[in-house]
C-alpha positions in Angstrom: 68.9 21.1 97.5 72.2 22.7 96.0 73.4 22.3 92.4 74.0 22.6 88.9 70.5 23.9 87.6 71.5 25.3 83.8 75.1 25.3 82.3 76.3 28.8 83.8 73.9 28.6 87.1 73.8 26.9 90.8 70.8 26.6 92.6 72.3 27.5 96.3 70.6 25.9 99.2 70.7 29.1 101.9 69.9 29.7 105.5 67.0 30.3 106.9 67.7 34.2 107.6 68.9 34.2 103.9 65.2 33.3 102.2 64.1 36.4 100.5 67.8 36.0 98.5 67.3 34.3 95.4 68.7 31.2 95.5 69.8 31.1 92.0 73.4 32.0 91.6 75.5 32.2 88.0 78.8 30.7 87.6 81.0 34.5 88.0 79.3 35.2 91.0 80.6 32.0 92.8 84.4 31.7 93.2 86.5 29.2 95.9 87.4 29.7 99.1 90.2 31.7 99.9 93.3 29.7 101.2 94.2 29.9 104.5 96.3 32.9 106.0 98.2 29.9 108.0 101.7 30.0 107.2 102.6 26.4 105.6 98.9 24.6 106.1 97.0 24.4 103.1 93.1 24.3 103.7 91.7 22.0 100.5 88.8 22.6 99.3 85.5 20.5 100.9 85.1 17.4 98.4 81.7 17.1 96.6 79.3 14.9 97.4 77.2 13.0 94.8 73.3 13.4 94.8 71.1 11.9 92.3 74.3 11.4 90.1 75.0 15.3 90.4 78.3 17.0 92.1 77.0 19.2 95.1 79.7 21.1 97.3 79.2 23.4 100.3 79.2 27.0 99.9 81.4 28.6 102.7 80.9 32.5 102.5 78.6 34.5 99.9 80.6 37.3 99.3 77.5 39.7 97.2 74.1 39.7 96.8 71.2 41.5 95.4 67.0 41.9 96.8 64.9 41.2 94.4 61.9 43.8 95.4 
């Protein structure tokens, strides 16, 4: 399950290759997707969906991460 966890983090729901990442994630390590390099199409941002009266979106890329060891 993705989401909101504590007021600055997101608990990320990852692949299965991406398990020994730490799912955890805080708020400046997340950012939008980039718009697309498409001249005149605009790609919106995937809508939320609702779960247990919580906002959840899809994460598209992660651009950073660290190994906890």
């Amino acid at each position: 399950m993705s989401g909101k966890v504590k007021t600055y983090s997101y608990l990320i729901k990852l692949l299965e290759h991406l398990r020994t990442i730490h799912p955890m994630f805080h708020i400046s390590q997340l950012e939008l997707a980039p718009l697309s390099n498409i001249p005149n199409y605009n790609n919106p941002p995937s809508s939320p969906i609702e779960v247990n009266r919580d906002l959840k979106f899809e994460v598209a890329q992660i651009l950073d991460s660290k190994w906890d060891q």
